[in-house]
C-alpha distance (Angstrom), angle and dihedral (degrees) to the residues before:
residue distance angle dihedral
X1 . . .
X2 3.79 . .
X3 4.58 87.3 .
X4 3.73 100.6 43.0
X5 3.62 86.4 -144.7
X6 3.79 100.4 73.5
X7 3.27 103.3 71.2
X8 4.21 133.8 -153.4
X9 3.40 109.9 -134.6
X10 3.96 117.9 -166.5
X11 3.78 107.1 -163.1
X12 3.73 120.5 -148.0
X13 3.69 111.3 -108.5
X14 3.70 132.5 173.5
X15 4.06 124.0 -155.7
X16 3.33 130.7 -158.5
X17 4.03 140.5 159.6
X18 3.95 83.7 -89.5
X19 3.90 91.1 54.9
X20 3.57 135.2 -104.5
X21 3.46 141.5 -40.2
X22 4.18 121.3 -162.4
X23 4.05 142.9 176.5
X24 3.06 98.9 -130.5
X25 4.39 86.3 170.9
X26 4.10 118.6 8.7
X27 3.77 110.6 166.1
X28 3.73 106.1 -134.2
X29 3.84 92.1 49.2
X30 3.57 91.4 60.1
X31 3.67 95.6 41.1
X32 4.21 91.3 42.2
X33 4.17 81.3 59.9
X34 4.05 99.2 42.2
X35 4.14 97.7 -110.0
X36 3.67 121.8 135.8
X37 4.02 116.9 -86.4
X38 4.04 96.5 -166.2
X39 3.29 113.3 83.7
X40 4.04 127.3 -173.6
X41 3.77 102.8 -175.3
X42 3.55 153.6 20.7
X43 4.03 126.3 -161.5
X44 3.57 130.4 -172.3
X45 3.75 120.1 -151.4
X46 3.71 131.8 -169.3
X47 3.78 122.6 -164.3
X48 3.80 135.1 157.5
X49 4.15 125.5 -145.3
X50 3.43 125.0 -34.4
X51 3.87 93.4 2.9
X52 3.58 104.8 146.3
X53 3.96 117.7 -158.4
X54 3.90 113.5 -169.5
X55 2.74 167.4 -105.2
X56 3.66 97.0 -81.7
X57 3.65 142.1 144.2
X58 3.97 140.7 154.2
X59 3.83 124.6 -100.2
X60 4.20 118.4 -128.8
X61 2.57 139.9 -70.4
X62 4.09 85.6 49.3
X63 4.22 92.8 34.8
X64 3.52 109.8 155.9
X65 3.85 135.7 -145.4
X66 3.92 106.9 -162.5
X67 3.90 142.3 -179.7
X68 3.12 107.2 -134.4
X69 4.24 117.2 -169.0
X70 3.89 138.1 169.4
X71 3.54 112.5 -113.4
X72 3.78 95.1 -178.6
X73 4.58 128.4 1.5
X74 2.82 125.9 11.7
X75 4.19 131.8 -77.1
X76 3.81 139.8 -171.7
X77 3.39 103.0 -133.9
X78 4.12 129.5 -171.5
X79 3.90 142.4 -160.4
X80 3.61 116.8 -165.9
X81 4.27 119.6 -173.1
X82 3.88 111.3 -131.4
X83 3.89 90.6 168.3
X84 3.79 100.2 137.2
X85 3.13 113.9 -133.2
X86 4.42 91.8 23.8
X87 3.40 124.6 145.9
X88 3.73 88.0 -129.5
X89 3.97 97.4 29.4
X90 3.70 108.3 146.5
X91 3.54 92.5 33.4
X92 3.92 137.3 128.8
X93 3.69 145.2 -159.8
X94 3.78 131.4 -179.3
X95 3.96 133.9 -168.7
X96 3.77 131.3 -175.0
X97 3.85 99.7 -118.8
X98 4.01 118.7 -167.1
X99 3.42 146.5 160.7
X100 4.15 80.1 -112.3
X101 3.03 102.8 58.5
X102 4.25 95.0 30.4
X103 3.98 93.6 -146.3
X104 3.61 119.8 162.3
X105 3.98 126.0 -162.4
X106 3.59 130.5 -147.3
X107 3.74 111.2 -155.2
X108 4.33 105.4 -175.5
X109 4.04 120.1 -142.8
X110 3.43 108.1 -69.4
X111 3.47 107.8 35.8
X112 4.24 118.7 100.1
X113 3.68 118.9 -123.4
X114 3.68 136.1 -145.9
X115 4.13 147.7 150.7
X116 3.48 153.1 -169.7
X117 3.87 131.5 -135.6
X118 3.64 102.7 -134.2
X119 3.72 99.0 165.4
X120 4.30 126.7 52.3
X121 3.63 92.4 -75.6
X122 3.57 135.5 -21.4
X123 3.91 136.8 -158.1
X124 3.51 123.1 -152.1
X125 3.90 129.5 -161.6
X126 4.05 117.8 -152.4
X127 3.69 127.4 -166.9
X128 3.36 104.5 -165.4
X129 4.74 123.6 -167.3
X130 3.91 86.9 -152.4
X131 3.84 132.3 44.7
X132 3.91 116.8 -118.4
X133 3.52 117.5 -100.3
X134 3.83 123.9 -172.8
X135 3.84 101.4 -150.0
X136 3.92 85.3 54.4
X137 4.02 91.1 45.2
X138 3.75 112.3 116.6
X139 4.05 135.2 137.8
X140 3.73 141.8 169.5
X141 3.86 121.4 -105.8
X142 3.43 115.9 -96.2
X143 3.37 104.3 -114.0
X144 4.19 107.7 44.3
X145 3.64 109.1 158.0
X146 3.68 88.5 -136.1
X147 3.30 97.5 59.4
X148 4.44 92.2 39.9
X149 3.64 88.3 -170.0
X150 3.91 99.2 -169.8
X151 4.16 96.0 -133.8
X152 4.28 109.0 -171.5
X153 3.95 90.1 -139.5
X154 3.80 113.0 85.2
X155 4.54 97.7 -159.7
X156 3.59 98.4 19.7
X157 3.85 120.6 -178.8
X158 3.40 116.1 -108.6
X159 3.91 132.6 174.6
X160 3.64 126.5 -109.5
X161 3.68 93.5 -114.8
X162 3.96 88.2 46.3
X163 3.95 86.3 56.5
X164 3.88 98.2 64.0
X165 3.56 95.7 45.5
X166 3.56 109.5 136.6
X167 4.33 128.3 -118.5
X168 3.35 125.5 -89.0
X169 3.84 92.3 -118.0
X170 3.81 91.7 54.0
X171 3.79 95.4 52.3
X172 4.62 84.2 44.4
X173 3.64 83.0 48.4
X174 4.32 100.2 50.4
X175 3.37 88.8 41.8
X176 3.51 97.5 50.8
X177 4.41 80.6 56.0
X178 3.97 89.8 49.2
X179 3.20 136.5 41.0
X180 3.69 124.5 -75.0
X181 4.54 103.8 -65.9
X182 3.61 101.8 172.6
């Protein structure tokens, strides 16, 4: 990946004229490639095309690192690094996850997180190292210039609460005021 620190993960899975079978967590695989093995939380979210979710992400000290897979569709989902101070802050990536191609993402604390529904409807599974609080809720809107995230849906629908999202430079420049929040 173009940030080493979201990681790809390719789960094992086995097919057969029964169906399928797949890891979708085994311990020593995560901890043989360095992510987290304690897990908090898990969220199941429904959405339908061209529902976009994001950018969001939890402030410390309840940051969360998730794993975030398709379960059913198909989704265009993001990771953005608003580390201050990161050699790769204001940064995205983006993969197609599916429940084809059985890819899971691991976006670190830190990092905002987004996606697009690109096919009818779309579930998506989250493991997440930190439980969600609402007081530490916060995210970036979804389409920041300075971030130019490239999303493959031309009028997405977005939430009310996802439309007054603030910039990534306004959240950069608070933070620089405060002390560190993400």
């Amino acid at each position: 990946m173009k940030i080493p620190d979201v990681v790809l993960v390719e789960p094992k899975v086995f097919q057969d004229g029964r169906g399928l079978l797949k890891e979708t967590f085994k311990r020593s695989d995560f901890e043989a490639h360095g992510l987290p093995t304690a897990f908090m939380q898990d969220v199941l979210t429904r959405s339908s095309y061209g529902v976009l979710r994001g950018m969001h992400y939890q402030k410390a000290p309840q940051a969360q690192g998730k794993v975030v897979s398709a379960i059913s569709g198909r989704v265009f989902d993001v990771a953005a690094d608003i580390r201050e101070g990161s050699p790769t802050f204001g940064e995205w990536v983006a993969i197609e996850l599916s429940s084809e191609n059985h890819r899971m993402l691991y976006i670190p604390p830190g990092f905002c997180h987004g996606y697009c529904v690109l096919s009818d409807e779309a579930e998506l599974l989250y493991k997440m190292t930190n439980e969600y609080s609402p007081e530490l809720e916060a995210g970036i809107i979804w389409n920041d210039a300075d971030l130019g995230i490239q999303w493959p849906v031309s009028d997405p629908t977005i939430s009310p609460k996802d439309e007054l999202l603030p910039t990534l430079s306004s959240i950069a420049s608070k933070s620089a005021s405060e002390s560190p929040a993400l």
